[in-house]
N, C-alpha and C positions, 0 to 999 in steps of 0.2 A: 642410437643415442637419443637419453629423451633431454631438451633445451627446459629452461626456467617458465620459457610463454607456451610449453606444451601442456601445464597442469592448470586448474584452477589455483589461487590463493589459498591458504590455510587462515584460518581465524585470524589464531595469532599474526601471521604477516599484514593481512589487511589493520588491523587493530595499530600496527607498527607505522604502516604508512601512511595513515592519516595522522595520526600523534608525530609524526615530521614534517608532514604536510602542515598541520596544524601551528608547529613552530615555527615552521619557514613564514608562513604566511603571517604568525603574528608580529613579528621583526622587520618587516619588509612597507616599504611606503605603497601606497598604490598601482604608482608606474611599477614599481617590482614585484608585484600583485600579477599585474599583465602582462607581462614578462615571462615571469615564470608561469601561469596559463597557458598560456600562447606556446610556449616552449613545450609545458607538457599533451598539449594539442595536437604537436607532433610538427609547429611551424619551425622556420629555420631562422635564422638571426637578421636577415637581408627583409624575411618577412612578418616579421615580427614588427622590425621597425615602421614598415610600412604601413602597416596595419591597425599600429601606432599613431603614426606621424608625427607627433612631438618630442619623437625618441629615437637620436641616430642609430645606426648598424653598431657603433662602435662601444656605446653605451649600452647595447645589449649583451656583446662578448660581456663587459664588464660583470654585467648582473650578474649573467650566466656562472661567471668565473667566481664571483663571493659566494653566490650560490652553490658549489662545489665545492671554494672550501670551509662552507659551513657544515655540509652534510661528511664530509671526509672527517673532520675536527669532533664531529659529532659520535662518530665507528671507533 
C-alpha cells in the first residue's frame, strides 16, 4: 500500500496549499496566526497554549475547530 506521506507533492498540490495556507492566514488575528503554526508544527492544544501563554487550552480547541470549518466550507 502506498500512504499520501510516501510521495513527494505534486506542483499543483504544493501551489494548492499554500493559496489555503495563504487564506487562512490572511483572515486570522495573530493569536490565530500562532495557533495555527504551532498546530501545524505538529504541537498539541495543551501545548500550544502554553507556549502561548495568553491563550487557554480551550480557546485553542476553538481556533482549531473554525479553523476546520473554514477549510471543509472551502472543499
Amino acid at each position: 500500500l502506498m500512504f499520501a506521506m510516501d510521495r513527494q507533492p505534486l506542483p499543483d498540490e504544493i501551489v494548492m496549499l499554500v493559496e489555503t495556507l495563504d487564506q487562512l492566514m490572511a483572515g486570522a488575528t495573530d493569536v490565530e496566526r500562532e495557533i495555527i503554526v504551532a498546530r501545524l508544527d505538529g504541537f498539541g492544544p495543551r501545548e500550544i497554549s502554553e507556549r502561548i501563554g495568553s491563550v487557554s487550552e480551550r480557546k485553542v480547541y476553538r481556533v482549531l475547530a473554525q479553523v476546520r470549518k473554514r477549510l471543509e466550507a472551502d472543499m
